[in-house]
N, C-alpha and C positions, 0 to 999 in steps of 0.2 A: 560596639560593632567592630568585625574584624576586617570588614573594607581597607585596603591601601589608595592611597593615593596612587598614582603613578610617578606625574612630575616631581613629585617630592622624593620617591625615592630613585630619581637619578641625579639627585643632588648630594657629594658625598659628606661627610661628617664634616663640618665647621674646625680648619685644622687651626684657626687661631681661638678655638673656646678654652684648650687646656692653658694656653699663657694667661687667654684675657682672666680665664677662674683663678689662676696663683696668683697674678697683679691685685686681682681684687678683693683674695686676702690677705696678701701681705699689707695693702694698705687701709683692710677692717683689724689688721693688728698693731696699725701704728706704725707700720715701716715708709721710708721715702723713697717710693719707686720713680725713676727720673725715665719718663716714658718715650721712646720713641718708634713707637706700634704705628700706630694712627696716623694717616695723611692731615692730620686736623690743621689749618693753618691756625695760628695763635697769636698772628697780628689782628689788630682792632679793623673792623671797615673804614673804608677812608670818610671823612666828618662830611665830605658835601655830599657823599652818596647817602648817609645814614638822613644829612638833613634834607634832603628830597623827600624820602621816603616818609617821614616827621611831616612834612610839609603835604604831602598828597592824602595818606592814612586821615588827617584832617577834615578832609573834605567827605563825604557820606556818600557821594555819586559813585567814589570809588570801591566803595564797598559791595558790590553786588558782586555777581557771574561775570568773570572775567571774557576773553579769547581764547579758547584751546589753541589757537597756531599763532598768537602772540598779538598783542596790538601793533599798531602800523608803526605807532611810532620807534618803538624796537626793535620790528622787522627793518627799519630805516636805518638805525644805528647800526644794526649785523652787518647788514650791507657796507655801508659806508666803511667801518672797522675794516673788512677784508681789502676793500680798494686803497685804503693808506696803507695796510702793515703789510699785503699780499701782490698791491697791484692787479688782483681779480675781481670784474664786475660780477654782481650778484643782483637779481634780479628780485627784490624783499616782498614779492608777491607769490613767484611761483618757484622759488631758489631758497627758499628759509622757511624754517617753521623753530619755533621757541619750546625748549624745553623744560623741565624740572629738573635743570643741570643735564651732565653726557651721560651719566649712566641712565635713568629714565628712557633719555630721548634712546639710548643702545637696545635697553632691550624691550621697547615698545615695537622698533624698525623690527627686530629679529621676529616678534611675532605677525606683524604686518606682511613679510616677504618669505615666511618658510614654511615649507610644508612638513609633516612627518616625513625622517629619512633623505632629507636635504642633507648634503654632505658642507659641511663650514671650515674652512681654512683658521686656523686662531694660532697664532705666535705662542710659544710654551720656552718660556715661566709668563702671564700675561696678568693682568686686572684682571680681577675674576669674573667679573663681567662680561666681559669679551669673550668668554667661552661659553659661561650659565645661561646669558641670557638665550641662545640658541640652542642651548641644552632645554631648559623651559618650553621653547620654544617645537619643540621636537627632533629638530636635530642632532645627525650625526658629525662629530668632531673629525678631525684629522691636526695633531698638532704639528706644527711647522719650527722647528729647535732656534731660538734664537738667541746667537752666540756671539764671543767678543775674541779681540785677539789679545794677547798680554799685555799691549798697555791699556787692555779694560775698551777699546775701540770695537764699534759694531763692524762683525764680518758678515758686508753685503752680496760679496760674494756665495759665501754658504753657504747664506738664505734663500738666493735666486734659484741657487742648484734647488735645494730642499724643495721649495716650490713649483719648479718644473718636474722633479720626481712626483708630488703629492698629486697633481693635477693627471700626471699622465701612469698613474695606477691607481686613482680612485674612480670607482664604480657604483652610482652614478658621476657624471663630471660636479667636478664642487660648483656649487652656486653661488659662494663670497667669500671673499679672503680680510679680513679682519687686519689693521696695523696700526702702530700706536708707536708715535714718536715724538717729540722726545718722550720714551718708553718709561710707564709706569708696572713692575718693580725697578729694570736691570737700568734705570736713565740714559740709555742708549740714545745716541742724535742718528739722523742723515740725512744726505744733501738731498738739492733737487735731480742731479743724476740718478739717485738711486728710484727717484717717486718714478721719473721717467721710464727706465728699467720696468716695474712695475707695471705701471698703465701700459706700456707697450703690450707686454705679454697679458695681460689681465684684457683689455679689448680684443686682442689676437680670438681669444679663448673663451668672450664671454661672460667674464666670471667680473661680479661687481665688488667694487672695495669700499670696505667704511673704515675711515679714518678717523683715530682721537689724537686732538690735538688737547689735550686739556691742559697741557704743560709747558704750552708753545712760548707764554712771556716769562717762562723762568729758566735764562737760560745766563750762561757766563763767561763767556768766551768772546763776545763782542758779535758774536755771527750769529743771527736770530734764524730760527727755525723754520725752513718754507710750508707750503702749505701744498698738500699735493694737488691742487687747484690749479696751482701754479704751470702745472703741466700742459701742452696743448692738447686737447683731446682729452680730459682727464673727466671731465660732467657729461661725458657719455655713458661713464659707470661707475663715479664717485661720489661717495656724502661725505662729509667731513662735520663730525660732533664738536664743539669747542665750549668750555665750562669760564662762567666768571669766578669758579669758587677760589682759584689758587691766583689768577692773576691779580683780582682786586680783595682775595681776603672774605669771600662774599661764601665762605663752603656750605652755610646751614644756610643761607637766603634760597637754594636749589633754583637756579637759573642759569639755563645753557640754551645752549641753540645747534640743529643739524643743515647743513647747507649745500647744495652742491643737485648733484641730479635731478629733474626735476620729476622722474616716475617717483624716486623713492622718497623723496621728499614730501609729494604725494600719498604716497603710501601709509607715512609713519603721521602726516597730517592727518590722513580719514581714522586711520585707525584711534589716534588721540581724542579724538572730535568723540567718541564712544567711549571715552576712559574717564576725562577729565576738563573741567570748564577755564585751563590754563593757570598759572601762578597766578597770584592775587595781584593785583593792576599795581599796589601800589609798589611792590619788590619792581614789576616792570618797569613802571617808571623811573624808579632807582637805579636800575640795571642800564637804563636809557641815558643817565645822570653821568653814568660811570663811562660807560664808552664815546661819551662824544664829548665829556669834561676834562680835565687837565687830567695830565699822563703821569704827572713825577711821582705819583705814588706809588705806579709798578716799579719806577727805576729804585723806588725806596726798597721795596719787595724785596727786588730782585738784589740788591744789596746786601739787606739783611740776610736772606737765605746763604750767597757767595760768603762774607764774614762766617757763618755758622759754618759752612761746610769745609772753610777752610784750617778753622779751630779744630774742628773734628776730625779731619784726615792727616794732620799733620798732631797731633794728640797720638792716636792711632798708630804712625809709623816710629813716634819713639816708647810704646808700649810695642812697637815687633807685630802689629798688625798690618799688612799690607793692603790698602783700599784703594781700589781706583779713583782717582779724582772724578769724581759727574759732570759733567759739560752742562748738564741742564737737570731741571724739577729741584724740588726739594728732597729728592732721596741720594743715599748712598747705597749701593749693592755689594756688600760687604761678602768674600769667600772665608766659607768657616775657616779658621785658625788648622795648620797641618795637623795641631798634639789634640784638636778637638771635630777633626772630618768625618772620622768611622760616624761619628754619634748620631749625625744629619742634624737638619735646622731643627726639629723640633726640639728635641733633647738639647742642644747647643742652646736654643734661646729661655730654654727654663734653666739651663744651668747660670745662665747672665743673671733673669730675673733674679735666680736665689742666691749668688753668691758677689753680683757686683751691682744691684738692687738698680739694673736697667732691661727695660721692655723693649724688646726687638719683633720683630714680624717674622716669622721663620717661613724661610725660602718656599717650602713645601705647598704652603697656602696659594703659591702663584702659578704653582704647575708642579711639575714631578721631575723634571729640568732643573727648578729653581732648589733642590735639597742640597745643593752644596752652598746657598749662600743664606743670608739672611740680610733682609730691609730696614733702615734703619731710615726713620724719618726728621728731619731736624728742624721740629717742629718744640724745642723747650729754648731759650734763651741762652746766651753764652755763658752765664756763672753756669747754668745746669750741664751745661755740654762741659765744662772745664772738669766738674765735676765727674760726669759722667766715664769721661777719659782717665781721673784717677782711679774710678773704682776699676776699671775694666782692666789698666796696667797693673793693680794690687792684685786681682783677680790672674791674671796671666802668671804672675811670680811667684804663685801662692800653688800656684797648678802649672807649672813649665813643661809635661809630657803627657803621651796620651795615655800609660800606666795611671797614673794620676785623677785622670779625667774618669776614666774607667772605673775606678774606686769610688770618686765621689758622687760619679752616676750609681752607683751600686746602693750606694747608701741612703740618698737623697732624692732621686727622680722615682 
């Protein structure tokens, strides 16, 4: 049949298949690709969460048809979590619903709340999420540039502008503005001044915002990341998504939760309740185990990730790579090398894979914004990172100009 879909093709070409295909045969040839693509965390789950889960799977009651919008007792724990780490009451009846982690719960809302030809506000270079799932969903984009200043610091100011320009020249008015911080690619943080800013103008005008906080407990600076909850007036047109995958290590259990407004909340409940019979009871109970059981295993996290990140950027600045320190998440947002810019991410991160035998995420996959950088996630252990830093400074020395790069693109890409 020569039918097209539609949805599908307003989805563009998978810009991480040509790295993920060279990774995957350099290592059906035997090579050691030291990978840092993937957000994958690669610590173990913490032992009492695993032994809950051990301990509930036991029983056979748990085995049926779950909750689509979460059992009580985790709609309990969401709640409670937010009033200690937030200081925001949540209301775990009409204020929460449980998802299969924040991507799910993103782009279940986006079909729940859009119509064809809704215009969506989405932050560019973003989780690809944040823009597809509205794309799917029928909508029209509008990307909003989100930018840093040279010590690699989010310019909130820019944003604000960008945002009062997009709203007052797009045709229909936008219907939600999309934001995600601490920001997965560029790990961009900001205060509660700036969420403030935001919801002011954003109720002004109507326009509702979902929030991913999915990076919110990994952060390093000592100053933990507000929740735009925090705002007054902010659950008159906010949800906020938040994931246990990277706080507790939990990324393939898929269990997250959306909270905050109670239309949209609503929303992405009814439409769920038509999709799926909720995560299997006993991950929820796990998930339950996790959030209202001792804490020192994120500060273990969040240690580990700070150690890793700071082997890797100071690696980095004596191989003459210049990387912003990340305030928060597990990533670094690495700007291509000057002798290797013309090339863009793509071609920069196959020239890493093939010549210093490490997997990058290239910028481009995050938006059209992000081709001047590439993601690096530091998710391999510190001998691999130590490592990983030699190959990349032999790789630099080996290739010191863009003459150079240009050639061995010629040859080899």
């Amino acid at each position: 049949m020569s039918q097209e879909f539609h949805r599908i093709k307003r989805l563009p070409p998978y810009v991480f298949a040509e790295v993920n295909a060279m990774k995957a045969a350099a290592r059906r040839a035997g090579e050691d690709i030291i990978d840092f693509g993937m957000g994958n965390p690669d610590p173990a789950t913490p032992q009492h969460i695993v032994d809950k889960l051990v301990e509930t799977i036991k029983n056979p009651r748990t085995h049926g048809y779950s909750m689509s919008r979460g059992i009580p007792g985790l709609r309990k724990a969401l709640a409670a979590y937010y009033g200690r780490r937030f200081g925001v009451d949540i209301d775990p009846e009409t204020e929460t619903v449980v998802t299969l982690g924040s991507k799910e719960g993103l782009a279940n809302l986006a079909a729940a709340i859009t119509s064809p030809g809704d215009i969506i506000l989405v932050p560019n270079p973003s989780y690809p999420i944040h823009a597809f799932g509205f794309i799917i969903a029928g909508a029209a984009l509008r990307h909003i540039p989100i930018g840093h200043d040279e010590q690699g610091e989010f310019n909130a100011e820019s944003f604000m502008e960008q945002l009062h320009r997009a709203v007052k020249h797009s045709v229909p008015k936008p219907s939600a503005v999309v934001l995600n911080f601490p920001a997965n690619p560029t790990s961009l943080v900001v205060d509660l001044d700036f969420y403030k800013e935001v919801v002011d103008f954003c109720r002004a005008q109507e326009i509702y915002i979902l929030s991913d906080i999915a990076y919110s407990e990994i952060y390093f600076d000592g100053n933990p990341p507000p929740s735009i909850l925090q705002v007054e007036g902010a659950k008159d047109i906010a949800v906020e998504f938040y994931s246990l995958s990277k706080t507790y290590s939990m990324a393939g259990w898929r269990i997250g939760f959306a909270t905050g407004n109670k239309k949209l909340i609503n929303a992405l409940t009814r439409i769920k309740s038509y999709l799926d019979y909720g995560a299997f009871t006993p991950i929820q109970v796990a998930a339950t185990a996790a959030l209202n059981g001792p804490q020192d295993c994120v500060e273990e996290f969040r240690n580990l990730y700070r150690d890793r990140r700071d082997i890797f950027i100071e690696g980095m600045q004596s191989a003459g790579w210049h990387i912003p320190v990340p305030a928060a998440t597990m990533f670094a947002w690495a700007p291509i090398p000057k002798a290797f810019e013309e090339l863009g991410s793509l071609d920069f991160s196959k020239l890493l894979l093939q010549e210093a035998g490490v997997a990058v995420a290239p910028g481009l996959g995050f938006g059209e914004y992000g081709d001047r950088h590439v993601r690096i996630a530091l998710v391999e252990n510190k001998h691999r990172i130590r490592q990983a830093n030699r190959n990349i400074k032999a790789f630099f020395q080996k290739y010191p100009d863009a003459e150079s790069a240009r050639e061995l693109l010629k040859k080899s890409v």
